[in-house]
Biopython code that builds the backbone (N, CA, C, O; Angstrom):
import numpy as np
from Bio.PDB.StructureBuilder import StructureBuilder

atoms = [
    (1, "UNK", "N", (37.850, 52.948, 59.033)),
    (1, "UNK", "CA", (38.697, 53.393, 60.133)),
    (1, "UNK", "C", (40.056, 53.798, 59.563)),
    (1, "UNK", "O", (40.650, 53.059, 58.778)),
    (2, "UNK", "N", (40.581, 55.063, 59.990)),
    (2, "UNK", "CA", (41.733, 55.369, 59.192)),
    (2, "UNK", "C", (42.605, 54.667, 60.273)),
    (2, "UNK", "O", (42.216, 54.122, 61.307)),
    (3, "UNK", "N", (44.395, 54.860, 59.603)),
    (3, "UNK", "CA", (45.502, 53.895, 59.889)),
    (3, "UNK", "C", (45.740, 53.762, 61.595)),
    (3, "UNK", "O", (45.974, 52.760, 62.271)),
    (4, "UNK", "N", (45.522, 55.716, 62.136)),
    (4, "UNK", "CA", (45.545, 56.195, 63.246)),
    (4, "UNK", "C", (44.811, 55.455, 64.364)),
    (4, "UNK", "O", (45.316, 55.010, 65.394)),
    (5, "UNK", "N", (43.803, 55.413, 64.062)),
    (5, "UNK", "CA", (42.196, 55.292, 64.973)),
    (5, "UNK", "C", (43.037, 53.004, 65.142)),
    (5, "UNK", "O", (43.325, 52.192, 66.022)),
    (6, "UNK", "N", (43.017, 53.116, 63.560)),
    (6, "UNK", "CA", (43.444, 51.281, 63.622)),
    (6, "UNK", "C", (44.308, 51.194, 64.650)),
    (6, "UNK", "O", (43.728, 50.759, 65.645)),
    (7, "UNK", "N", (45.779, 51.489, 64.890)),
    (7, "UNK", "CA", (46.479, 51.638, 65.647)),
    (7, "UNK", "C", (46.196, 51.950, 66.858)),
    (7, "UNK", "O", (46.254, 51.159, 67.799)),
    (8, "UNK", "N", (45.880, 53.087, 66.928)),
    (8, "UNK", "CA", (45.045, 53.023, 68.756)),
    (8, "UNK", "C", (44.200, 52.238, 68.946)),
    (8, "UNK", "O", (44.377, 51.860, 70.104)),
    (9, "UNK", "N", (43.237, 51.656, 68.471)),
    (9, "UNK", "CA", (42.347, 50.239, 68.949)),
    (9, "UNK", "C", (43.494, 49.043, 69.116)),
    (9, "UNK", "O", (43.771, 48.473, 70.171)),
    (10, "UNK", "N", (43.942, 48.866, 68.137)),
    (10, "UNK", "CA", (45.134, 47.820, 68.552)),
    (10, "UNK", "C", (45.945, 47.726, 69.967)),
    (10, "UNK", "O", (46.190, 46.834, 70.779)),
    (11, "UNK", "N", (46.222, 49.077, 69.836)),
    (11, "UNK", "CA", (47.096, 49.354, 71.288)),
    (11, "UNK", "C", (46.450, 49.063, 72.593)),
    (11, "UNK", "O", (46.870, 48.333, 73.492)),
    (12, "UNK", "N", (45.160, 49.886, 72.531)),
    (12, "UNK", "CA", (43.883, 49.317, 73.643)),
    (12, "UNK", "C", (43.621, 48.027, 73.657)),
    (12, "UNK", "O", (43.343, 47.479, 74.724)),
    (13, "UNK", "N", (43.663, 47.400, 72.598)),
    (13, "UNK", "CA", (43.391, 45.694, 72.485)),
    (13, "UNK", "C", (44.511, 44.956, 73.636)),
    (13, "UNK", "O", (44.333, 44.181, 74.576)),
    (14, "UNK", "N", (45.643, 45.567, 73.093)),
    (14, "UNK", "CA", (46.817, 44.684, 73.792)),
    (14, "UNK", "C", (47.182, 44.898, 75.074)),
    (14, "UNK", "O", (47.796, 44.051, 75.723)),
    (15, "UNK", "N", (46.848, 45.996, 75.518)),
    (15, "UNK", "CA", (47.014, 46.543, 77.012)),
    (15, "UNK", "C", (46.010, 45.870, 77.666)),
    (15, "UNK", "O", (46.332, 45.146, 78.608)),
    (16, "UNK", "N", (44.696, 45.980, 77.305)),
    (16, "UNK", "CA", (43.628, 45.592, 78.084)),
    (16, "UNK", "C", (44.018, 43.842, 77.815)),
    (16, "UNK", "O", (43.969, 43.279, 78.908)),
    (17, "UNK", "N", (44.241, 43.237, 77.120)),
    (17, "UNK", "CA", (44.494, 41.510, 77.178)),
    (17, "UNK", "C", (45.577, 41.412, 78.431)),
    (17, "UNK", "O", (45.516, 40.805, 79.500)),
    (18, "UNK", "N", (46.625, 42.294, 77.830)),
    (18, "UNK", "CA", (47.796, 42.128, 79.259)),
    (18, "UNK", "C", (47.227, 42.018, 80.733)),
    (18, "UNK", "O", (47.627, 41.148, 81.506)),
    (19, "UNK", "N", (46.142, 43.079, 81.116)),
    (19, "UNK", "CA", (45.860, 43.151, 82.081)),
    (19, "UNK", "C", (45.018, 42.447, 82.204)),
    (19, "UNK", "O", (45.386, 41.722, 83.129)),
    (20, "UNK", "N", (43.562, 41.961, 81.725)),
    (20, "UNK", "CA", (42.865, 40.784, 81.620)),
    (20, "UNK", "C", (43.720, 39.512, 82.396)),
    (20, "UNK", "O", (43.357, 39.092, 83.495)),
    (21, "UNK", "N", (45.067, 38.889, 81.568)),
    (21, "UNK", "CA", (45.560, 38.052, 81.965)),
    (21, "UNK", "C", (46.042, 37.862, 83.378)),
    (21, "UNK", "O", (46.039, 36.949, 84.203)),
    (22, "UNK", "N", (46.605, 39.550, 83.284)),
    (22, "UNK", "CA", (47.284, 39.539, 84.747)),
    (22, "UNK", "C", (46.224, 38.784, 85.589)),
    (22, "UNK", "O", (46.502, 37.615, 85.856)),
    (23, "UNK", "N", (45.255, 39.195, 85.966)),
    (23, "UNK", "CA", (43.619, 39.205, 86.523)),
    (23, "UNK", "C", (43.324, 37.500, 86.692)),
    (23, "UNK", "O", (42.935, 36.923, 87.708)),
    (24, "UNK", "N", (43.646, 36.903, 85.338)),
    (24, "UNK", "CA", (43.255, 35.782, 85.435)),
    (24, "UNK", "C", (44.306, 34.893, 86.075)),
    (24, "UNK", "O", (43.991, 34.220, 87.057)),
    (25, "UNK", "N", (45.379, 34.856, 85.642)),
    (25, "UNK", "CA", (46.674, 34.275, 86.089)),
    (25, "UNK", "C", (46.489, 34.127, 87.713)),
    (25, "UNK", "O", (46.449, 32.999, 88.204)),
    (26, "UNK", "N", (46.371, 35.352, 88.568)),
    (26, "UNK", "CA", (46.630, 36.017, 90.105)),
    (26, "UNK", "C", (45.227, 35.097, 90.157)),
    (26, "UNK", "O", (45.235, 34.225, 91.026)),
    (27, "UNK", "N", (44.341, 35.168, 89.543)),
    (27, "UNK", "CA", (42.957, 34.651, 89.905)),
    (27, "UNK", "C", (42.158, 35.347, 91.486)),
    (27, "UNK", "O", (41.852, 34.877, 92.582)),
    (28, "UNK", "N", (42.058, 36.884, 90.723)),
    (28, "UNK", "CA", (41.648, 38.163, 91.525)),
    (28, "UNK", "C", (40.167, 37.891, 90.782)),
    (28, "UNK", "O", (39.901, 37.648, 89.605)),
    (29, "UNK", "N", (39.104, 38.072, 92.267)),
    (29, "UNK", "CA", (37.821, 38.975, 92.008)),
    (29, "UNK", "C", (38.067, 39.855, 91.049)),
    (29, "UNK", "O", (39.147, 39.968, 90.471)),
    (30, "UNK", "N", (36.583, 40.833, 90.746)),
    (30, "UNK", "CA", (36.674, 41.671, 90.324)),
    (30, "UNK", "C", (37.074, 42.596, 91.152)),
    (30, "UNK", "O", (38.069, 43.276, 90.900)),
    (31, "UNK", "N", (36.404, 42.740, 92.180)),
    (31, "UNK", "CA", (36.318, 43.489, 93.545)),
    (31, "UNK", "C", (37.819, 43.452, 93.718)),
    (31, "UNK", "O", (38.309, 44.579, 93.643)),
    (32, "UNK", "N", (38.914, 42.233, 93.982)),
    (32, "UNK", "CA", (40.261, 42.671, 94.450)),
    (32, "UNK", "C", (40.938, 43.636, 93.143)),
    (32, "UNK", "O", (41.518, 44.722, 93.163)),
    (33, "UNK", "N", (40.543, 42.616, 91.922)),
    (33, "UNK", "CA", (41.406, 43.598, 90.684)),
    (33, "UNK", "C", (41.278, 45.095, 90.683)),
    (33, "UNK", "O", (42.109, 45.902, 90.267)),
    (34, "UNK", "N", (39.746, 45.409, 91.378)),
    (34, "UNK", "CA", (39.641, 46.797, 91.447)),
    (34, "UNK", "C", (40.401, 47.607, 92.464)),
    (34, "UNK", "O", (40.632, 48.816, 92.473)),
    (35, "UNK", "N", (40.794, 46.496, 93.468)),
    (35, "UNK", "CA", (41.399, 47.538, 94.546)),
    (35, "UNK", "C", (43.064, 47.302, 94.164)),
    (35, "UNK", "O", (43.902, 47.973, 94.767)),
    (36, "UNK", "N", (43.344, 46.632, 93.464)),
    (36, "UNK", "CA", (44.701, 46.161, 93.246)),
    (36, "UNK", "C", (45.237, 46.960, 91.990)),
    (36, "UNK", "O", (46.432, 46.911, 91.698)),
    (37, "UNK", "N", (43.993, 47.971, 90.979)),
    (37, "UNK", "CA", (44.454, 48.141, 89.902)),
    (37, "UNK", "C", (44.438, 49.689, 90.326)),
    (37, "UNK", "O", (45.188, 50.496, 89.777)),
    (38, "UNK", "N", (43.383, 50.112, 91.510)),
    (38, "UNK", "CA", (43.103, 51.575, 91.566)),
    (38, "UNK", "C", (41.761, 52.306, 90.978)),
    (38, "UNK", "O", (41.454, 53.497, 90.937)),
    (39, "UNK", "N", (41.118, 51.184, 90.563)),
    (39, "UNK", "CA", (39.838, 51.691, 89.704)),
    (39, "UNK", "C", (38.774, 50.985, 90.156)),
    (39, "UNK", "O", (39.013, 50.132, 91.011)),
    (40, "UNK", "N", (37.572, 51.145, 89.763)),
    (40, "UNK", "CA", (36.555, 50.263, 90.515)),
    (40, "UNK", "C", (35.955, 49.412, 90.128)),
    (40, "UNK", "O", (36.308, 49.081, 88.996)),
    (41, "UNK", "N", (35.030, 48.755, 90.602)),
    (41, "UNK", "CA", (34.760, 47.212, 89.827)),
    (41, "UNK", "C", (34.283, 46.745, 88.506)),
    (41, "UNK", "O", (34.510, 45.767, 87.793)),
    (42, "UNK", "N", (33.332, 48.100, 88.422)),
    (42, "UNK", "CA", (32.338, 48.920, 87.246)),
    (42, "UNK", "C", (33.789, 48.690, 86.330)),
    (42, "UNK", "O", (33.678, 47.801, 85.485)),
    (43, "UNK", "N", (34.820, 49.217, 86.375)),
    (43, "UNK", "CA", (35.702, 49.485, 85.182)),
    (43, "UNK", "C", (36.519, 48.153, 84.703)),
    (43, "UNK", "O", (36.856, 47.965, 83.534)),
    (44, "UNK", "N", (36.742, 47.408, 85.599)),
    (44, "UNK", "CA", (37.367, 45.822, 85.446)),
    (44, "UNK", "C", (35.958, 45.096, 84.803)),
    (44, "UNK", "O", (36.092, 44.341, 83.839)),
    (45, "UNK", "N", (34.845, 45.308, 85.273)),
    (45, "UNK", "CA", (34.074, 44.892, 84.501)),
    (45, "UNK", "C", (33.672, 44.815, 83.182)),
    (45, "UNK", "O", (33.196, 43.831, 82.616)),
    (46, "UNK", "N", (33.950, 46.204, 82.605)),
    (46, "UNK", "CA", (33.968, 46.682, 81.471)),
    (46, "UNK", "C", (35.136, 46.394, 80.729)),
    (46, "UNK", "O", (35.066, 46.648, 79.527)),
    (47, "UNK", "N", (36.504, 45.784, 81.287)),
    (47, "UNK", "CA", (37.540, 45.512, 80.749)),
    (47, "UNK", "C", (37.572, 44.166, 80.373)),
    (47, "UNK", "O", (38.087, 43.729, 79.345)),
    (48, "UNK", "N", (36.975, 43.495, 81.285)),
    (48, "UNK", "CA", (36.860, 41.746, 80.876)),
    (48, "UNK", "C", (35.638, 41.977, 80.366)),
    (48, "UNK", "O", (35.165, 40.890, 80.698)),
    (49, "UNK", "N", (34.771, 42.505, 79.841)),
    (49, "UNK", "CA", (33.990, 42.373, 78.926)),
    (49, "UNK", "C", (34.588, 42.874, 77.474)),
    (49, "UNK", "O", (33.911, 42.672, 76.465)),
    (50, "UNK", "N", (35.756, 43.473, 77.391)),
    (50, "UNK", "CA", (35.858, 44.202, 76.054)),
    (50, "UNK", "C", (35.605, 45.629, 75.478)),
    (50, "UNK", "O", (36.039, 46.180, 74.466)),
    (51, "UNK", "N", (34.790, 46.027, 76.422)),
    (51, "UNK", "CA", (34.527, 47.675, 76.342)),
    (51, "UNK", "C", (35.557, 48.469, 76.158)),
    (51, "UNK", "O", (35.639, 49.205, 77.141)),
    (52, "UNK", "N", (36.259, 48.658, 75.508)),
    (52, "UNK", "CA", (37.567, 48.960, 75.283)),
    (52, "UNK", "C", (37.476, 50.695, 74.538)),
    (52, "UNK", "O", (38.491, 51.387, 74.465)),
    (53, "UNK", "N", (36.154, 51.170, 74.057)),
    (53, "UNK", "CA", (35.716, 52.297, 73.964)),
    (53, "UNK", "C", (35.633, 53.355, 75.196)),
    (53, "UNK", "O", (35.431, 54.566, 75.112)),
    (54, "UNK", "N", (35.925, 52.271, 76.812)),
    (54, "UNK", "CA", (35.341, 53.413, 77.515)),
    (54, "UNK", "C", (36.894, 53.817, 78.420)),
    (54, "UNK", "O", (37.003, 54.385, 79.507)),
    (55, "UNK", "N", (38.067, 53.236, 77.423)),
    (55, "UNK", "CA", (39.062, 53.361, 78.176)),
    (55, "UNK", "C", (39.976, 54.235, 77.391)),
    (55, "UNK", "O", (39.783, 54.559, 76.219)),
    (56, "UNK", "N", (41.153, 54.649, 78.248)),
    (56, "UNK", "CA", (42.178, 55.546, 77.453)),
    (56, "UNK", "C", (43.500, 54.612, 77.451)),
    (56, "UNK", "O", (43.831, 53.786, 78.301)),
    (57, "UNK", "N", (43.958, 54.866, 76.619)),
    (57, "UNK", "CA", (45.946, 54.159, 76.741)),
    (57, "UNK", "C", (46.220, 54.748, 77.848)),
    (57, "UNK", "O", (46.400, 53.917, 78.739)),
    (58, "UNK", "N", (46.321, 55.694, 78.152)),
    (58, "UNK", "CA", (46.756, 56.216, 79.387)),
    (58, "UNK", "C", (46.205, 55.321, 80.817)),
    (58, "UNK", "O", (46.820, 54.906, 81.800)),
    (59, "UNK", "N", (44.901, 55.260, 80.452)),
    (59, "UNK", "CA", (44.264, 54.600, 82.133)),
    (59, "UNK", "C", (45.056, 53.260, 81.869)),
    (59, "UNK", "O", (45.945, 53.107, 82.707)),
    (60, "UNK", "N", (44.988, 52.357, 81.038)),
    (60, "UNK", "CA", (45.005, 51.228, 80.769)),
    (60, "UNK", "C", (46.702, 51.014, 81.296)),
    (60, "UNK", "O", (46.841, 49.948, 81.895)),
    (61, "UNK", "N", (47.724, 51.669, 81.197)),
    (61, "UNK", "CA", (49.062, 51.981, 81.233)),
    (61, "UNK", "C", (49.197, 51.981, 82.758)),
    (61, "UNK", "O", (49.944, 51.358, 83.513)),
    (62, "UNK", "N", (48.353, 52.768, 82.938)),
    (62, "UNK", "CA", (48.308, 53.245, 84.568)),
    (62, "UNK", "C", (48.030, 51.473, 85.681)),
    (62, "UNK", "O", (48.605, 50.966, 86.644)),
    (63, "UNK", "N", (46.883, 51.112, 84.834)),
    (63, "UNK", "CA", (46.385, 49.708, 85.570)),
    (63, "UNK", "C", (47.490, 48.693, 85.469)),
    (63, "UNK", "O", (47.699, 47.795, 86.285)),
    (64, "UNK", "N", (48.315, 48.991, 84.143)),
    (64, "UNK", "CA", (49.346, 47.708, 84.347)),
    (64, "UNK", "C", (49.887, 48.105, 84.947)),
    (64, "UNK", "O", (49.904, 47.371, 85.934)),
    (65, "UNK", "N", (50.765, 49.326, 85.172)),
    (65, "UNK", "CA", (51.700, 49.846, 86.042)),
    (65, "UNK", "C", (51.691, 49.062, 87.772)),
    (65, "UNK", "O", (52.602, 48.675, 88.504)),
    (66, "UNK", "N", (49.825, 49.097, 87.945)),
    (66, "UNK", "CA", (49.508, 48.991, 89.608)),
    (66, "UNK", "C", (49.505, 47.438, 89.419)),
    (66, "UNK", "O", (49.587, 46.822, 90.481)),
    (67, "UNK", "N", (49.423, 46.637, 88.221)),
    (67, "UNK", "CA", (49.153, 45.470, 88.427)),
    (67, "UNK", "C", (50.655, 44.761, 88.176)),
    (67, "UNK", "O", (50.714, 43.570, 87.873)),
    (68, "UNK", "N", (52.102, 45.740, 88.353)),
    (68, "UNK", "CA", (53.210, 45.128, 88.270)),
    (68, "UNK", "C", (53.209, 44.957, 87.252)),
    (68, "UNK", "O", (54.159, 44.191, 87.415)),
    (69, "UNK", "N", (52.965, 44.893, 85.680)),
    (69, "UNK", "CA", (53.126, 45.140, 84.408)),
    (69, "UNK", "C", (54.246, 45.998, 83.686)),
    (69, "UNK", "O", (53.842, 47.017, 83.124)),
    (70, "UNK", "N", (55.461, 45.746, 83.636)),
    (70, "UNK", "CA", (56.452, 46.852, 82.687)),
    (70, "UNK", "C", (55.942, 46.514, 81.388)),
    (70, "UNK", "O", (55.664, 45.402, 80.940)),
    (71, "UNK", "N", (55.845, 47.904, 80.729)),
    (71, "UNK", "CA", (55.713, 48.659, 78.894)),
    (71, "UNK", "C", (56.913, 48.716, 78.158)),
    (71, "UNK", "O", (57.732, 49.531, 78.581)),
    (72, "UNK", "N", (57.164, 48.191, 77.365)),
    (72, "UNK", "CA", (58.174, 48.428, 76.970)),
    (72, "UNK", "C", (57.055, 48.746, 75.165)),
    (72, "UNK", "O", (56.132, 48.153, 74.608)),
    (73, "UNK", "N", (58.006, 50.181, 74.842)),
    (73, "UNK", "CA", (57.112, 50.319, 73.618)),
    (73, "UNK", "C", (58.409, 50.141, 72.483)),
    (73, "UNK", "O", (59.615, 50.254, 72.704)),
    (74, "UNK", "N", (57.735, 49.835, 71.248)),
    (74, "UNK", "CA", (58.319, 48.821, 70.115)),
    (74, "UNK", "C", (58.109, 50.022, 69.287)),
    (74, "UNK", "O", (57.556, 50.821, 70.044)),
    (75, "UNK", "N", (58.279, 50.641, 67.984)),
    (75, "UNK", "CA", (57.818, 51.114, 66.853)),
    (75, "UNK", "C", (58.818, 50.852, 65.262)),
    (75, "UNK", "O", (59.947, 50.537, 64.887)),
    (76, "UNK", "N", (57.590, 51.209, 64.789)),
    (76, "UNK", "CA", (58.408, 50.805, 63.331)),
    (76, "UNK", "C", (57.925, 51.243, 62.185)),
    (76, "UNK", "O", (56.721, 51.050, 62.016)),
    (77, "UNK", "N", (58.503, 51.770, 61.360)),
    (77, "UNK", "CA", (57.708, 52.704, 59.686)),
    (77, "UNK", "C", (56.687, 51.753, 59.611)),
    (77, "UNK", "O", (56.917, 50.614, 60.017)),
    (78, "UNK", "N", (55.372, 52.106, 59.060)),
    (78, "UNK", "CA", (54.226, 51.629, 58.932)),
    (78, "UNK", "C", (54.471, 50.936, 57.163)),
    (78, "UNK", "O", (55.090, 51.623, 56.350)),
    (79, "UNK", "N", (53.873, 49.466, 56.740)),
    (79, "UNK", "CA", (54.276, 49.017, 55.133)),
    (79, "UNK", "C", (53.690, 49.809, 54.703)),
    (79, "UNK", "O", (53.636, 49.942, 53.481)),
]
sb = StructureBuilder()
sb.init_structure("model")
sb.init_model(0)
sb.init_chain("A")
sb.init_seg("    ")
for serial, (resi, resn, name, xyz) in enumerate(atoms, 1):
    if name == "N":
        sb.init_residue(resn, " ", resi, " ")
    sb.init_atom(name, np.array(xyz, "f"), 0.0, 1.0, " ", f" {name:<3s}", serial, name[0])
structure = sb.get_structure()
């Protein structure tokens, strides 16, 4: 996996945990997380499972956004 591809899985890793938690914390169905995130149950499903292939940074951004989640993005020269 080159440095790129590493980095975007990472990023998907950490967005989708954020929102995972949110989920668990609120202690939402799937069914409410879906109506609470904007997406449907099929896709929260696939998120608390880890499927993290079938998502974009963008959607994932979008779900914290609806789930009250602020981004704050960090960067830094790569070692």
């Amino acid at each position: 996996m080159d440095p790129a591809e590493r980095e975007r899985m990472k990023m998907l890793s950490d967005l989708s945990i954020a929102i995972e938690r949110r989920i668990r914390e609120q202690g939402w169905t799937q069914k409410e997380a879906a109506k609470r995130l904007g997406v449907t149950q099929p896709r929260v499903s696939d998120l608390m499972r880890g499927k993290l292939s079938v998502f974009s940074i963008d959607s994932l951004v979008g779900m914290l956004g609806a789930a009250g989640i602020r981004i704050e993005l960090q960067y830094r020269d790569a070692a």
